[in-house]
PAPAFI-808861 format. One line per field, with one value per residue (C-alpha): x, y, z. Coordinates in nm, 2 decimals. Layout:
REM PAPAFI-808861
x = X  ...
y = Y  ...
z = Z  ...
***
This chain:
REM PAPAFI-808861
x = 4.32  4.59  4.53  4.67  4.98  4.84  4.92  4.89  4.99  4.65  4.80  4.86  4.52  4.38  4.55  4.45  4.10  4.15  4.18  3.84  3.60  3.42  3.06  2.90  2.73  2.80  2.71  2.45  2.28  2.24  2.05  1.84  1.75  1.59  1.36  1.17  0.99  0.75  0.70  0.83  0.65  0.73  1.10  1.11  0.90  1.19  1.42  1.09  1.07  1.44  1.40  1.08  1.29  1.57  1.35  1.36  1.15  1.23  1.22  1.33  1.21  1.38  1.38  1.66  1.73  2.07  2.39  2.23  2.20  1.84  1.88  1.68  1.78  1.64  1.79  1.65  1.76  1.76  1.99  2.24  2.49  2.82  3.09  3.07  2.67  2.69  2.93  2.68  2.45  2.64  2.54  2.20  1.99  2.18  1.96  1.97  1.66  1.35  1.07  0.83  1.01  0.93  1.25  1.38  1.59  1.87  1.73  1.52  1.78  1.97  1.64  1.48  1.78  1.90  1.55  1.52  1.92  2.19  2.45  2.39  2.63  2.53  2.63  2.57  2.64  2.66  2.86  3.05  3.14  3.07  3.07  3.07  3.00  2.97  2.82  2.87  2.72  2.97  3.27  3.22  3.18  3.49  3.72  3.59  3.42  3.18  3.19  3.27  3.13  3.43  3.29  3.52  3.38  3.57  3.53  3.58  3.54  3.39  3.70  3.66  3.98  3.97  3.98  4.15  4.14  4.34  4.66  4.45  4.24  4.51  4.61  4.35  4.22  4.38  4.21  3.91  3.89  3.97  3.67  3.45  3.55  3.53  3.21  2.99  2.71  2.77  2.80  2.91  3.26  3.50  3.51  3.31  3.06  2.97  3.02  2.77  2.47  2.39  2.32  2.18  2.43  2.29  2.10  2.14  2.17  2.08  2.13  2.03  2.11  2.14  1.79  1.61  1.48  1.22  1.28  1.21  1.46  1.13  1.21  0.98  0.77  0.66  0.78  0.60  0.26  0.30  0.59  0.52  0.47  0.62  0.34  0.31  0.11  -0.20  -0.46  -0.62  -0.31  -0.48  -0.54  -0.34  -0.21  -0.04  0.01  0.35  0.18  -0.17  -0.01  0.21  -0.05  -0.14  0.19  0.16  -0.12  0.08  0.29  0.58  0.82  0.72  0.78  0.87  0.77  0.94  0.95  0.58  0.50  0.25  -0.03  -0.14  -0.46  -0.61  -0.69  -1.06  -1.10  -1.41  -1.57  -1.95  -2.11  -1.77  -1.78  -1.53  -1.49  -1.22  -1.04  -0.83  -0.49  -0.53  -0.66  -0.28  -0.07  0.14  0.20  0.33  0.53  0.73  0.83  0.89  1.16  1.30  1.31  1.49  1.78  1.83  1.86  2.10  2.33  2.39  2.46  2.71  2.83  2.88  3.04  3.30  3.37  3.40  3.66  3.86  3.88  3.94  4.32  4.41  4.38  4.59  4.86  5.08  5.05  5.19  4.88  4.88  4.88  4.62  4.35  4.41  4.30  4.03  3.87  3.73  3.61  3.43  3.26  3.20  3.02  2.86  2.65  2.60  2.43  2.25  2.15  2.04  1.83  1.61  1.58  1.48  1.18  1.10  0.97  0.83  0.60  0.57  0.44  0.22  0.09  -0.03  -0.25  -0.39  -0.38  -0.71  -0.68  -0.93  -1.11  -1.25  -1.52  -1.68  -1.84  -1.58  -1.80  -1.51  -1.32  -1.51  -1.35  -1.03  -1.23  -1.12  -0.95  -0.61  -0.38  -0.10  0.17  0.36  0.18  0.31  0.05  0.11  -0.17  -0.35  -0.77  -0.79  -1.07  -1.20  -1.49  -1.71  -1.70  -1.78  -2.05  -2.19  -2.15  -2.33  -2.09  -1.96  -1.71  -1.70  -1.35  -1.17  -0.85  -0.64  -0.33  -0.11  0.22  0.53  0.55  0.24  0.26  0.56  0.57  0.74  1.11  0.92  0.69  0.36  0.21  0.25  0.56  0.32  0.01  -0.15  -0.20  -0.25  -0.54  -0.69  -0.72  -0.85  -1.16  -1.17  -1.22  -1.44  -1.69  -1.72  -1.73  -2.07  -2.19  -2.12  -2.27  -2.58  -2.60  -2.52  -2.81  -3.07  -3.04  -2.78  -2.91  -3.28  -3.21  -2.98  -3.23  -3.49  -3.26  -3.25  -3.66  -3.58  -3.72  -3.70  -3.89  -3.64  -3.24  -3.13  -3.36  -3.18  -2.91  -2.96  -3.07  -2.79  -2.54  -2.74  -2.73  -2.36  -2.30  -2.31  -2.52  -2.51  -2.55  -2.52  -2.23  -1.89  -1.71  -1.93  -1.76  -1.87  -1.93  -1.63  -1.89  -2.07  -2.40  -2.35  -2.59  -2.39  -2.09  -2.19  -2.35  -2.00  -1.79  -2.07  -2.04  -1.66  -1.50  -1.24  -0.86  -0.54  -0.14  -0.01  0.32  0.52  0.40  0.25  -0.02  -0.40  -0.62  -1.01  -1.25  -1.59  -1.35  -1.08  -1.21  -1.11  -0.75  -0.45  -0.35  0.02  0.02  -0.21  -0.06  -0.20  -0.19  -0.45  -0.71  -0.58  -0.46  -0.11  0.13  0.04  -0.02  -0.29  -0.59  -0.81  -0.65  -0.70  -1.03  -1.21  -1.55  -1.57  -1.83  -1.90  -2.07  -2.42  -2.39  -2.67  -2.84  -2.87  -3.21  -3.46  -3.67  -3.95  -3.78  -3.65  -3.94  -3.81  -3.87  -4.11  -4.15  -4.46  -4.68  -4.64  -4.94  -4.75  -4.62  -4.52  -4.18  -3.94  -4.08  -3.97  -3.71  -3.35  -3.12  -2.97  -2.97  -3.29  -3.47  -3.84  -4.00  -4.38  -4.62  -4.60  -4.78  -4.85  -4.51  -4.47  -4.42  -4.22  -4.20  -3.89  -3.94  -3.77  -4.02  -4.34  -4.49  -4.48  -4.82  -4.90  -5.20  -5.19  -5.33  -5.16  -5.25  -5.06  -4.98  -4.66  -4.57  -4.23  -4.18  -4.03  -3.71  -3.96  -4.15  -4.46  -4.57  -4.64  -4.71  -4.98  -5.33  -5.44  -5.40  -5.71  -5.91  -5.73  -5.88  -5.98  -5.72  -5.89  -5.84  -5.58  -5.37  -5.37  -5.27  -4.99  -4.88  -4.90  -4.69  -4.43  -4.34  -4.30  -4.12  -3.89  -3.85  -3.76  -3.45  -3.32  -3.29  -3.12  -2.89  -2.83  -2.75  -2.52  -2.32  -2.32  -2.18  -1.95  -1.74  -1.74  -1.58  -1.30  -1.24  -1.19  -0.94  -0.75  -0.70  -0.62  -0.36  -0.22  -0.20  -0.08  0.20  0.30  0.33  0.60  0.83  0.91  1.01  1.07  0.71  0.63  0.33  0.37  0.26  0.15  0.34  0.22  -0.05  -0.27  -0.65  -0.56  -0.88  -0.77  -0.45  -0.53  -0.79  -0.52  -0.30  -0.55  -0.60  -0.24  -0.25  -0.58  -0.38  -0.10  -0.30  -0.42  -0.12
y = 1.27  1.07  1.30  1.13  1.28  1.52  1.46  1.08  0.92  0.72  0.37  0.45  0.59  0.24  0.06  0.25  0.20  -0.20  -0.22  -0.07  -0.31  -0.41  -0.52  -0.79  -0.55  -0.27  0.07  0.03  -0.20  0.02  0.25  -0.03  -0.19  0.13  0.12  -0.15  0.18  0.38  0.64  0.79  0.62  0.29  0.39  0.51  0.20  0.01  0.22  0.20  -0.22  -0.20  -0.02  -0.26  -0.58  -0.45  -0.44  -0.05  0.10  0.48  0.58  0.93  1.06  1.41  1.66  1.90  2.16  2.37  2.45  2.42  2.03  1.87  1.58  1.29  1.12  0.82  0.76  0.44  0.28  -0.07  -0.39  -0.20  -0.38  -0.51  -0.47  -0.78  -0.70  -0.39  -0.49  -0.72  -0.41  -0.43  -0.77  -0.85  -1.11  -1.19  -1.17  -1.30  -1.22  -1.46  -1.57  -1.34  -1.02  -0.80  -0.80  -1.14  -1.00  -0.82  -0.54  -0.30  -0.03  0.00  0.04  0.28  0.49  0.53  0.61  0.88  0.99  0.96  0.97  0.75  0.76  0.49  0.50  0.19  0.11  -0.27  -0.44  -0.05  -0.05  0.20  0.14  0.44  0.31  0.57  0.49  0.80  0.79  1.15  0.98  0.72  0.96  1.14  0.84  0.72  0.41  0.21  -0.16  -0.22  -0.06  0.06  0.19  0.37  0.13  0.24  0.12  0.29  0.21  0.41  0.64  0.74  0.51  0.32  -0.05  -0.30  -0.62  -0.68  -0.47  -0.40  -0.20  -0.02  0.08  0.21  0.41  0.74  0.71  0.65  0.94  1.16  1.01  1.07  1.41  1.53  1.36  1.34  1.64  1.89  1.87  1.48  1.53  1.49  1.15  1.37  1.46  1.09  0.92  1.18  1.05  0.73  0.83  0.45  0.14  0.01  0.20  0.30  0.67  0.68  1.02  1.03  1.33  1.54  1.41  1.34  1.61  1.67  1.84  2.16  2.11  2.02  1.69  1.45  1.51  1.80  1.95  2.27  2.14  2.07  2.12  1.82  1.61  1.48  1.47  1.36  1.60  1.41  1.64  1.54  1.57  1.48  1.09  0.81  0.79  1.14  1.20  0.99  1.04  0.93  0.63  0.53  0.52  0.21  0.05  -0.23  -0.41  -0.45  -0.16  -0.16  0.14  0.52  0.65  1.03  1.20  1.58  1.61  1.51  1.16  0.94  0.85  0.45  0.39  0.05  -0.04  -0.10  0.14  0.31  -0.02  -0.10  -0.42  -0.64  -0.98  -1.26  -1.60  -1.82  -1.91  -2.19  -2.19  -2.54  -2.32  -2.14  -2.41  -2.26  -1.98  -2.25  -2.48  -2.18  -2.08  -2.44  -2.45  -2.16  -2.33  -2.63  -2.43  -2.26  -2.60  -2.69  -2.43  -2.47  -2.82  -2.74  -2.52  -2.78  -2.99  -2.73  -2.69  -3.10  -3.06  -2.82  -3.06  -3.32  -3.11  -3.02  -3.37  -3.49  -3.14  -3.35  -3.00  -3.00  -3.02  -2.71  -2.52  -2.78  -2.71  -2.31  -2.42  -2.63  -2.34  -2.13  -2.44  -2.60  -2.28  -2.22  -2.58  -2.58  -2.21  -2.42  -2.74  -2.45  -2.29  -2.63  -2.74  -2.38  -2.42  -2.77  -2.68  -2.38  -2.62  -2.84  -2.59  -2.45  -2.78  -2.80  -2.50  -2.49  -2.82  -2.66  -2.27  -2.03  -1.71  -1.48  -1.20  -0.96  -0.70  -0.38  -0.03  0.20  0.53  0.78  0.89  0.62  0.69  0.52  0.22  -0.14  -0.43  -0.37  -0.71  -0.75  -1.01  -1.02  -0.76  -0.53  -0.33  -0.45  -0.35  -0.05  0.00  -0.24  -0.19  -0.42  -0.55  -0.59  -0.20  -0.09  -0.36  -0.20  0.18  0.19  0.01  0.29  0.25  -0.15  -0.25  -0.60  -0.67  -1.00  -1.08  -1.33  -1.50  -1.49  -1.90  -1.94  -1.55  -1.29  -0.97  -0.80  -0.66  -0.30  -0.49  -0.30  -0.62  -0.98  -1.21  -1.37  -1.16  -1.51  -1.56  -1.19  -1.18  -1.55  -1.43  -1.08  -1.24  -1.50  -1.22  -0.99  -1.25  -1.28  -0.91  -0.92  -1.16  -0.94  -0.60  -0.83  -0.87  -0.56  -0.40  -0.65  -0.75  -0.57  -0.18  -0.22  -0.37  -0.07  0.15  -0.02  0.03  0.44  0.45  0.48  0.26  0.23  -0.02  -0.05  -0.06  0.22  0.45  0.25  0.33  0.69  0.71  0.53  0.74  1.09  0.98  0.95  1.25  1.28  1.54  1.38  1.01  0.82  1.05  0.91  1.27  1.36  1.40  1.34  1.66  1.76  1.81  1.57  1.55  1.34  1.11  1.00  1.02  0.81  0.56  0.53  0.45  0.19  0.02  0.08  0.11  0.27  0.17  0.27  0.16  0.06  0.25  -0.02  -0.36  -0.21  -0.44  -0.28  -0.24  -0.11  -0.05  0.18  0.46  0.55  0.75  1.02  0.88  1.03  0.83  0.93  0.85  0.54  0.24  -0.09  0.01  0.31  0.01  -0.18  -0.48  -0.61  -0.53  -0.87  -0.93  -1.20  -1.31  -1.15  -0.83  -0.75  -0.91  -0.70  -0.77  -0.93  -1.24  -1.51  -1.41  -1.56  -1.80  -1.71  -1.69  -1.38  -1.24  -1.18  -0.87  -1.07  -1.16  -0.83  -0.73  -0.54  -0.50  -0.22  -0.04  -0.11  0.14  0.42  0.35  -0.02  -0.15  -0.45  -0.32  -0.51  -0.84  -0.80  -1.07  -0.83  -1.12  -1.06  -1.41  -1.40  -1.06  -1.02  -1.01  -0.85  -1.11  -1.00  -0.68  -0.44  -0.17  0.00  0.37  0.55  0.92  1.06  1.27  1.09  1.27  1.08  0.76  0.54  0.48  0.15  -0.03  -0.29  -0.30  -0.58  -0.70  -0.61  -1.00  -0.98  -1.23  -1.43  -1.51  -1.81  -1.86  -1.87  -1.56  -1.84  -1.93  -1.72  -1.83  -1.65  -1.51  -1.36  -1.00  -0.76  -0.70  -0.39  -0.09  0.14  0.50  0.83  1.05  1.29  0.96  0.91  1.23  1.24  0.93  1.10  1.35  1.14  0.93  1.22  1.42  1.06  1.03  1.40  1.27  0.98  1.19  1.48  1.27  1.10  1.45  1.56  1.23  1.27  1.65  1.49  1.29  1.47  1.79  1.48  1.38  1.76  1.81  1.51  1.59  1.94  1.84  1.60  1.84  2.10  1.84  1.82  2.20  2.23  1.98  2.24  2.54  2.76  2.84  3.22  3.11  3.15  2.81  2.86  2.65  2.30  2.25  2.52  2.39  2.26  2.41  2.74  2.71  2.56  2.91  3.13  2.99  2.99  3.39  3.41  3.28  3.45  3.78  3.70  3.65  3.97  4.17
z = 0.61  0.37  0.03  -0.31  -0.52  -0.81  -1.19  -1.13  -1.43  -1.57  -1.52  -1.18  -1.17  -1.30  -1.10  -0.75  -0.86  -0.93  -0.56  -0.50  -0.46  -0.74  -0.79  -0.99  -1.20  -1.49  -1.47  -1.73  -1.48  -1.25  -1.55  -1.67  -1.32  -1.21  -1.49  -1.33  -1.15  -1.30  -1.00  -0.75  -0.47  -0.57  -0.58  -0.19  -0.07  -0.18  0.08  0.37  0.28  0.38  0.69  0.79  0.74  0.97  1.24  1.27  1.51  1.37  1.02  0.91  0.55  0.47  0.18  0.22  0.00  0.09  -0.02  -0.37  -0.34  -0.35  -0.15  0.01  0.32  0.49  0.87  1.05  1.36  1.22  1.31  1.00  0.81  0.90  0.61  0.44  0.43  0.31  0.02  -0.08  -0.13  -0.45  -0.63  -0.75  -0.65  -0.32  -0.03  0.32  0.40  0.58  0.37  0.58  0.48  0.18  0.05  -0.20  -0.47  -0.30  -0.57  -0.39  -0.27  -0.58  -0.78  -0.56  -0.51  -0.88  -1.00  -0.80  -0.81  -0.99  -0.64  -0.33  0.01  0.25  0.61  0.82  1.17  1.34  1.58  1.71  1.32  1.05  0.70  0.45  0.09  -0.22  -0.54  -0.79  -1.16  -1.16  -1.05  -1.32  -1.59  -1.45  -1.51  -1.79  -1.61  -1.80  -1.77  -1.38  -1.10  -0.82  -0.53  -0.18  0.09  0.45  0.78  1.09  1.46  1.76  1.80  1.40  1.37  1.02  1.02  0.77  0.72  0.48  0.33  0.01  0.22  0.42  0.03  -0.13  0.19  0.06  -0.24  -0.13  0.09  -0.16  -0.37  -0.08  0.00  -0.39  -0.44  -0.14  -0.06  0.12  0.50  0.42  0.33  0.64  0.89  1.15  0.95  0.81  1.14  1.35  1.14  1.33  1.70  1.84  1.85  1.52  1.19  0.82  0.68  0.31  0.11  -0.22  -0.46  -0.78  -0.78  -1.13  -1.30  -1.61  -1.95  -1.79  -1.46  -1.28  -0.99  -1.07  -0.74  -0.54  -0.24  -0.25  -0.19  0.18  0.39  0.55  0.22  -0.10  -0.36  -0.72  -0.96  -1.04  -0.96  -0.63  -0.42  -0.11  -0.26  -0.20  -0.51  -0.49  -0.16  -0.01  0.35  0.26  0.04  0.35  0.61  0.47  0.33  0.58  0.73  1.05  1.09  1.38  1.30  1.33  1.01  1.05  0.66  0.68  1.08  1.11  1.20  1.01  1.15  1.02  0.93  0.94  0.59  0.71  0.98  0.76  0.64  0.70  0.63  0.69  0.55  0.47  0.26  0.20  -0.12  -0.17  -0.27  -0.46  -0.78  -0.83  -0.89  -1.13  -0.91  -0.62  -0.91  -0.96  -0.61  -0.53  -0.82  -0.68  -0.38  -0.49  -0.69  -0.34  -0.16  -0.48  -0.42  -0.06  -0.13  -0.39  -0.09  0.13  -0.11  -0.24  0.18  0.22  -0.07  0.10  0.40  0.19  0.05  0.40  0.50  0.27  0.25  0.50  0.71  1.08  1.31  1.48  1.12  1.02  1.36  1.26  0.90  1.01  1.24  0.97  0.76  1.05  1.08  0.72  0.72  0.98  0.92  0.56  0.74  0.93  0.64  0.45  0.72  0.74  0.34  0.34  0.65  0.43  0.15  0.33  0.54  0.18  0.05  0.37  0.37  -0.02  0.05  0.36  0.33  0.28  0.14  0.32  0.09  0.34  0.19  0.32  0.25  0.26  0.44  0.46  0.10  -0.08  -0.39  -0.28  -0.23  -0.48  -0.43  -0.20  -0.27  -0.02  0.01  0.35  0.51  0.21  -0.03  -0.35  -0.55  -0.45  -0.58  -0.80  -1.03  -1.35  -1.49  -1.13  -1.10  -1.52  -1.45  -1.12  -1.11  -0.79  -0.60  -0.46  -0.14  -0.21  -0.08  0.00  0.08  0.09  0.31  0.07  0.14  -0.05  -0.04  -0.31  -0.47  -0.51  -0.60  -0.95  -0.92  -0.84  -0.58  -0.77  -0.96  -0.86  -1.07  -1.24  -1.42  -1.47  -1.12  -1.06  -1.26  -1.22  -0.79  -0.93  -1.08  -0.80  -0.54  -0.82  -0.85  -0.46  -0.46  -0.68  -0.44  -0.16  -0.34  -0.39  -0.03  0.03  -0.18  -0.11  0.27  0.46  0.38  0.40  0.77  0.87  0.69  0.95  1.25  1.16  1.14  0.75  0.48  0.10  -0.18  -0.42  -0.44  -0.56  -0.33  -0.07  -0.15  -0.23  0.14  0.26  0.12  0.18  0.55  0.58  0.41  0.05  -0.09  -0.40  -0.37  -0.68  -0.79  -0.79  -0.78  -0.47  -0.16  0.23  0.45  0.64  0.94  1.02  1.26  1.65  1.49  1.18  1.36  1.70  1.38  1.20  1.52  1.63  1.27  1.20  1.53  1.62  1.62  1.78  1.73  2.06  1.99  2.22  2.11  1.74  1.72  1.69  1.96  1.96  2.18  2.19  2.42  2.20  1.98  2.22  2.25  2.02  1.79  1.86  2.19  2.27  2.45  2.53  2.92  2.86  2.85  3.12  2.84  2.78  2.54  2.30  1.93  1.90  1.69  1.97  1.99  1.63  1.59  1.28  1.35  0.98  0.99  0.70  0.35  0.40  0.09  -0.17  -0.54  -0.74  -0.60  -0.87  -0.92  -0.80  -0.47  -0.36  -0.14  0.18  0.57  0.64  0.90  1.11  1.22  1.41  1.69  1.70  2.01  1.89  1.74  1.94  1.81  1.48  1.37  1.33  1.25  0.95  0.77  0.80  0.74  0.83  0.48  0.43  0.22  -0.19  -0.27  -0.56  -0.56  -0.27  -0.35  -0.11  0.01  -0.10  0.26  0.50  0.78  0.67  0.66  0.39  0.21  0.16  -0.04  0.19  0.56  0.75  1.10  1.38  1.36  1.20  0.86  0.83  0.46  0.37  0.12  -0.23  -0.09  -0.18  0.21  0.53  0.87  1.06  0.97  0.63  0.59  0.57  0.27  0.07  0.10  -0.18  -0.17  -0.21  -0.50  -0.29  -0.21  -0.58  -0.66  -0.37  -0.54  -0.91  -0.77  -0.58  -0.85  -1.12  -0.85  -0.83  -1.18  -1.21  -0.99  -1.13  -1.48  -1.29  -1.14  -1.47  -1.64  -1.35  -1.39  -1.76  -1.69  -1.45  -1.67  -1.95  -1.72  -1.62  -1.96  -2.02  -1.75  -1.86  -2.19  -2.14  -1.85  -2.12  -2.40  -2.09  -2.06  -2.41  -2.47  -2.15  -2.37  -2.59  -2.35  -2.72  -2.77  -2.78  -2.48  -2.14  -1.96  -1.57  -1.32  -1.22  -0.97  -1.14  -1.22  -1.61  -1.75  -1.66  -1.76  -2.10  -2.13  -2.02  -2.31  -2.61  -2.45  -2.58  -2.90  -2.95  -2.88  -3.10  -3.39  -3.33  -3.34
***
C-alpha cells in the first residue's frame, strides 16, 4: 500500500482531493435528503428495494457490535454495479432503473443510509471488478469540506490488482487508500479485507456506521429485544409496526429473494393468508387523471432529454466529418459515437413504448380492491396500498373504521402501478396526497359495502354451516369472533388464543388456505396438504407442479362483491336453523347470493347458550319458504297458526334478554376501561419521553422497554420521597 508524505502543505492537500471524484451534490444534501425519513424502517427498505431490483436472490441484514463500532451491514448477491454505476450512486435523480422496479429517483440508498449513519463504505462486484466507494461525514469535517462532496472510489480486479482508466486515477490512488484505511471500520481497512466480502461473481456489501444516536446515546432502534430482530420502541414490539421482521414479511406482495434478518431467515407471509369472506371489485383508473397527467409529463421530459442526447451525438459526427481527419483516426473516432448513438436510439425507442403502453393502459386498466376478515392478529387489519408489488401504505385507517367500530379484522389491499401512481421520496405515502386520498375513499366506501355484506349475509350463513345461529348482527358477530378465539369479542385490545381447538383450526385452513413460497421459482403455491410443509423448505416439486408463476398458481380464492343496497332494519331477517327431528336439512338453498330467508316474524330472541335450541314464536312447516328480494312474497304453503308460549317460556325469555342486556353494557364498560388504560399509557410514555431529555434531573428513569405505567409510578415514588426528606 502507496501511503502519502506527512506535513502536506494544504494546497497540496486541495489539490490531491480535486482529483477525487466529485458528486453533483453538497454535503448539506446529504443532511437534508435523509430527512425525507421519519423512521428507521423506512430508511432500511430503501437499502432491501435496492437489493429486490438487482435481482438478488440472497439478502443479508446484520447488526454487529465489536471493536466498539455499532455497525449495520447489508450483503446481497445482486447483478452489483460496475464503476461507472456505482459513481452514479453519487448524483440524485439519475436512475436506470425499469418502470416495474421500486426504485425511480436514484435517491433511496443515500437517504436510507445517512438517516441511519453518518459513514457509509460500499463494496460492489460486476463484470470480475470491485469497486470500493467511501462516503465519510468525518472525513469532511476533518478537511474542512463543506460545499462538494469528494469521495476515494477504487477499483480492483480478481488478483486485488487496482485498475485505472485514466492517469487521474493512477494519481490519486495513494490518497485514497490512506482515506480508506483512516476512515473505514474496523476489520475493513486493508485490500484483503474489503475484497473478501463478496463471495458470488456479482453482489453489493453495504456497511453503515457511527449509527445515529438519541439525546441520551440511545440508537434510534433496538437490538436488545431479540437477537434475531431490530425493533422500534412502540409498545407492542411483536406488531408490524415495530418489529423489522414482522414489517418485512410482507414488504412485497411477490417476494423472490431470501432475506436473512440477524442469521435467521424471514419467513413471508401472504398478505391475505388469514382472510375470511374474500371478495373483490374493480375501480377504474379513468377517475385519477391528474395522477396520470403528471407521470405522463415526466414521461415526455424523459423522451426530451434523450433527444437532446441524440442530437448533441449527431453534432459530434457532424465536427469529425468536417475535422479533415485521416480516415483511420476518423473510424477509431467514429467507434465510440456509433455506440453512444445507437444505446440512445435504443434508449428512445423503450421510452417512447413506455408512454404509449402508459397511455394504453390508463384507458384500459382496473384497479382491483380485494377485502377480507382478517382471523389471525386482527388488529393489524386496514387498508394495505402497494405500488409495484412494494407496501406503501401499511393499515390505513379513516373515517370507514371511526364510523364502524365493529369492523374488526376488515382488510383490503390494492396492487397499483407506478405508470398512473408513484410513491413519495421515502416510498411511505403516494407523490400526490390528492390522489392518495381520493383512491382511499374510493376503496373506504366499497369497504362499507363489503362490511354490510359481511354482517348481513356472509356470517349468518357460516353461522348456519357450524349448527350456530343468531337474530341480530352484533350477536353474530359476537359468536363469530368467540368461535375463532377471542374471549372478548367486541373488544379491539382482545387477542386470539394461542391454542386453538382441531375444530377452529381445520375451519381457518378450509376458509383461508394455506400458502407456501416455492423457494426456486418464488411464486405462491396452495393446496389443502401443506399446512404440514415447512415453510423454509417447500418447493413446487413437493406437489408434483412445475416451477411457474401464473394467474392459476396464485389464484386467492377472492370472488366478485355481490352488488347491493344498504339493508334496512326491516330486511335483515336471517337463516335459521331448522329443526332438530328435520330431515330435510340438505334441501336448504346454501348459495350465498341468495340466502334462504324465513317469512317476517315478531324478534327472534336467541339463547345466548350456543348448546340449545332457539325458541321461536313461530311454528313453520317442514315445507321450507324462499323469500323474495322485498321480503313481501313467499312461495309455498302458509305457515301454521302461532301458538300461545307458556308462562316458563316467558320467563326463560325475561331472563335471556336481561341476561343479554347485562352483556352488551359490560362489554361497553370494559371498552370504555379499555381506552381510557391506552390513553394512560400514551400519555405517560410521552411525558416518560420528555423527562429522559433532560438527563440532569435528581430522578432515576428505568430503561426503555419497561411497562410506562410502572415506570411513571416508580418516578412520582421518588419525588414523593424527596419531598420528604
Amino acid at each position: 500500500m502507496v501511503h502519502l508524505q506527512e506535513n502536506r502543505k494544504p494546497e497540496e492537500e486541495e489539490t490531491m482531493y480535486n482529483n477525487f471524484e466529485h458528486a453533483k451534490i453538497t454535503v448539506k444534501h446529504l443532511d437534508s435528503n435523509s430527512a425525507s425519513h421519519t423512521h428507521p424502517f423506512s430508511a432500511i427498505f430503501e437499502l432491501v428495494d435496492n437489493s429486490y431490483d438487482a435481482d438478488s436472490k440472497n439478502l443479508k441484514i446484520d447488526f454487529v457490535d465489536s471493536n466498539g463500532t455499532q455497525r449495520l451491514e447489508f450483503l446481497d448477491d445482486g447483478s452489483g454495479m460496475s464503476r461507472s454505476e456505482a459513481l452514479q450512486v453519487l448524483s440524485f435523480g439519475h436512475s436506470n432503473k425499469a418502470p416495474n422496479q421500486i426504485g425511480r429517483y436514484g435517491n433511496g440508498l443515500k437517504s436510507g443510509a445517512f438517516y441511519l449513519g453518518r459513514e457509509v463504505l460500499i463494496i460492489t462486484k460486476k463484470d470480475k471488478i470491485q469497486t470500493v466507494m467511501l462516503i465519510s461525514n468525518q472525513f469532511f469535517d476533518d478537511s474542512g469540506i463543506e460545499s462538494q462532496v469528494l469521495v476515494p472510489c477504487p477499483s480492483f480486479d480478481q488478483n486485488g490488482l487496482a485498475v485505472f482508466s485514466t492517469q487521474q486515477e493512477v494519481d490519486r490512488y495513494p490518497a485514497e487508500m490512506e482515506i480508506i484505511k483512516k476512515y473505514a471500520p474496523p476489520g475493513l481497512k486493508t485490500t484483503e479485507d474489503l475484497l473478501n466480502q463478496i463471495e458470488g461473481e456479482t453482489g453489493t456489501y453495504i456497511v453503515i456506521y457511527k449509527l445515529k444516536k438519541s439525546v441520551l446515546g440511545e440508537l434510534t432502534f433496538n437490538v436488545s429485544w431479540r437477537l434475531n430482530d431490530i425493533a422500534v420502541d412502540k409498545g407492542d414490539n411483536s406488531s408490524i409496526k415495530s418489529s423489522l421482521r414482522r414489517s418485512l414479511e410482507n414488504l412485497y406482495l411477490y417476494p423472490k429473494m431470501q432475506i436473512r434478518l440477524r442469521g435467521e431467515i424471514v419467513v413471508p407471509r401472504k398478505i391475505c393468508e388469514s382472510w375470511m369472506a374474500k371478495r373483490e371489485v374493480e375501480i377504474s383508473t379513468r377517475s385519477f387523471k391528474n395522477a396520470f397527467c403528471k407521470n405522463n409529463q415526466a414521461r415526455q421530459e424523459s423522451i426530451a432529454e434523450c433527444q437532446e442526447k441524440i442530437g448533441q451525438i449527431n453534432s459530434q459526427f457532424g465536427e469529425l466529418n468536417t475535422s479533415g481527419l485521416r480516415l483511420a483516426e476518423l473510424k477509431s473516432k467514429r467507434r465510440p459515437l456509433n455506440n453512444a448513438l445507437d444505446a440512445a436510439n435504443k434508449h428512445l425507442a423503450e421510452l417512447k413504448k413506455q408512454n404509449d403502453e402508459a397511455k394504453k393502459n390508463f384507458k384500459d386498466e382496473k384497479i382491483v380492491f380485494k377485502m377480507g376478515v382478517q382471523i389471525k392478529k386482527r388488529m393489524e387489519n386496514g387498508i394495505h396500498f402497494y405500488i409495484n408489488n412494494r407496501r406503501i401504505v401499511s393499515g390505513y385507517k379513516k373515517m370507514f373504521f371511526s364510523r364502524n367500530p365493529n369492523a374488526l379484522g376488515v382488510s383490503g389491499y390494492v396492487n397499483l402501478t407506478s405508470n398512473t401512481f408513484r410513491p413519495s421520496l421515502s416510498k411511505t405515502m403516494f407523490e400526490s396526497a390528492d390522489d392518495f386520498n381520493c383512491l382511499a375513499k374510493k376503496c373506504e366506501d366499497y369497504l362499507a359495502q363489503y362490511f354490510n355484506y359481511f354482517q348481513h349475509q356472509w356470517i349468518p350463513r357460516h353461522l348456519l354451516s357450524l349448527e350456530m345461529n343468531a337474530s341480530k348482527p352484533e350477536i353474530a358477530l359476537r359468536k363469530f369472533w368467540k368461535f375463532y378465539g377471542y374471549e372478548s369479542p367486541l373488544n379491539p385490545l382482545s387477542e386470539q388464543k394461542q391454542v386453538l381447538n382441531a375444530n377452529v383450526s381445520s375451519m381457518i385452513v378450509k376458509q383461508c388456505s394455506s400458502w407456501r413460497l416455492c423457494q426456486l421459482c418464488s411464486a405462491w403455491k396452495t393446496h389443502d396438504s401443506l399446512e404440514k410443509v415447512d415453510k423454509l423448505s417447500f418447493k413446487c416439486i413437493d406437489l408434483g407442479m412445475p416451477c411457474s408463476r401464473s394467474a392459476a398458481s396464485d389464484n386467492e380464492g377472492f370472488r366478485e362483491l355481490p352488488e347491493g343496497k344498504r339493508i334496512t332494519p326491516a330486511q335483515r331477517e336471517t337463516p335459521r336453523l331448522p329443526s332438530r327431528s328435520s330431515s330435510r336439512l340438505s334441501q336448504i338453498n346454501l348459495v350465498e347470493e341468495k340466502p334462504v330467508l324465513a317469512p317476517p316474524s315478531p324478534e327472534v330472541i336467541v339463547l345466548e347458550d350456543d348448546t340449545e335450541d332457539e325458541i321461536n314464536f313461530d311454528r313453520v312447516d317442514e315445507d321450507r319458504y324462499t323469500a323474495s328480494q322485498s321480503g313481501s312474497q313467499y312461495e309455498g304453503s302458509p305457515p301454521r297458526k302461532r301458538r300461545r308460549p307458556s308462562s316458563n317460556v316467558l320467563e326463560i325469555i325475561d331472563l335471556k334478554t336481561k341476561n343479554a342486556e347485562l352483556e352488551r353494557k359490560n362489554d361497553k364498560v370494559e371498552r370504555a376501561m379499555s381506552n381510557l388504560r391506552a390513553r394512560m399509557t400514551s400519555q405517560n410514555k410521552t411525558l416518560i419521553d420528555f423527562l429522559r431529555e433532560f438527563p440532569s434531573l435528581p430522578i432515576r428513569i428505568p430503561r426503555r422497554g419497561n411497562d410506562p405505567n410502572e415506570t411513571m409510578k416508580f418516578i412520582i415514588d421518588q419525588i414523593k420521597q424527596r419531598n420528604m426528606e
